[in-house]
N, C-alpha and C positions, 0 to 999 in steps of 0.2 A: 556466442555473442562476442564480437570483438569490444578490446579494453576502449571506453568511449566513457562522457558523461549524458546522465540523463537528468534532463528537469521537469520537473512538476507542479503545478499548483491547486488546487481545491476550486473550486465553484466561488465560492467568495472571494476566494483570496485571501483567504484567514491564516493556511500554514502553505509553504512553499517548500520544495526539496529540491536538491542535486545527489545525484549516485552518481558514483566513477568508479569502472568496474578493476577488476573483475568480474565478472557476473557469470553466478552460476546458470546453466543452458536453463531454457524456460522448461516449464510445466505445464501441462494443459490440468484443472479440475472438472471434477462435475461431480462432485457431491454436493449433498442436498444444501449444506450451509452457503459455499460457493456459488448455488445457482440462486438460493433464496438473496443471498446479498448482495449478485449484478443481473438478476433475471435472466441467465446464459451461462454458462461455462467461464473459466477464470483462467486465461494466462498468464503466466507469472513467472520471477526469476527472482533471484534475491544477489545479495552484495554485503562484505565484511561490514560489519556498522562502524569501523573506524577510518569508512570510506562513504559515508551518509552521511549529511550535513543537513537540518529541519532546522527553517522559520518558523516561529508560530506555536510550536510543540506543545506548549501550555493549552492551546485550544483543544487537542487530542482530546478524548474520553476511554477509555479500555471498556471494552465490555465481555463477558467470553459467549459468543456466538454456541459452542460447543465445547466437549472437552480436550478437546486437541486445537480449537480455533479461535484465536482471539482478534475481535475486529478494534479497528482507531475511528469512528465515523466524526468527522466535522458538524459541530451542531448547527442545527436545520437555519435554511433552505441548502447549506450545501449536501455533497457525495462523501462516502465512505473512502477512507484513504487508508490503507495497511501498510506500517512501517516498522 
């Protein structure tokens, strides 16, 4: 993935983000966590986090979905966001 920025924001609009890559190449999942928590497969990339900038952050929750996965979901009505 070329060095680019990317934005984001939640369903409510509660936390917002920008990444400026680098970005590591995507991933495809499809473990059970991954599929339980977008109903499908998970593609994904990630980026130094001293290159990630989150609005809102205080609204995050941690939860550990599994032992190796920990989700950030936006409390309801919005969507899970991982950062």
């Amino acid at each position: 993935m070329p060095d680019c920025t990317l934005t984001g924001v939640c369903a409510c609009g509660a936390v917002a983000f920008a990444a400026t890559g680098p970005f590591r190449p995507v991933i495809v999942c499809h473990c059970d966590s991954c599929r339980r928590q977008s109903g499908h497969l998970v593609a994904a990339t990630a980026v130094a986090p001293d290159h990630l900038t989150v609005q809102g952050e205080e609204k995050l929750a941690d939860w550990r979905a599994t032992d190796t996965a920990t989700r950030q979901p936006v409390p309801p009505p919005s969507m899970p966001i991982s950062i």
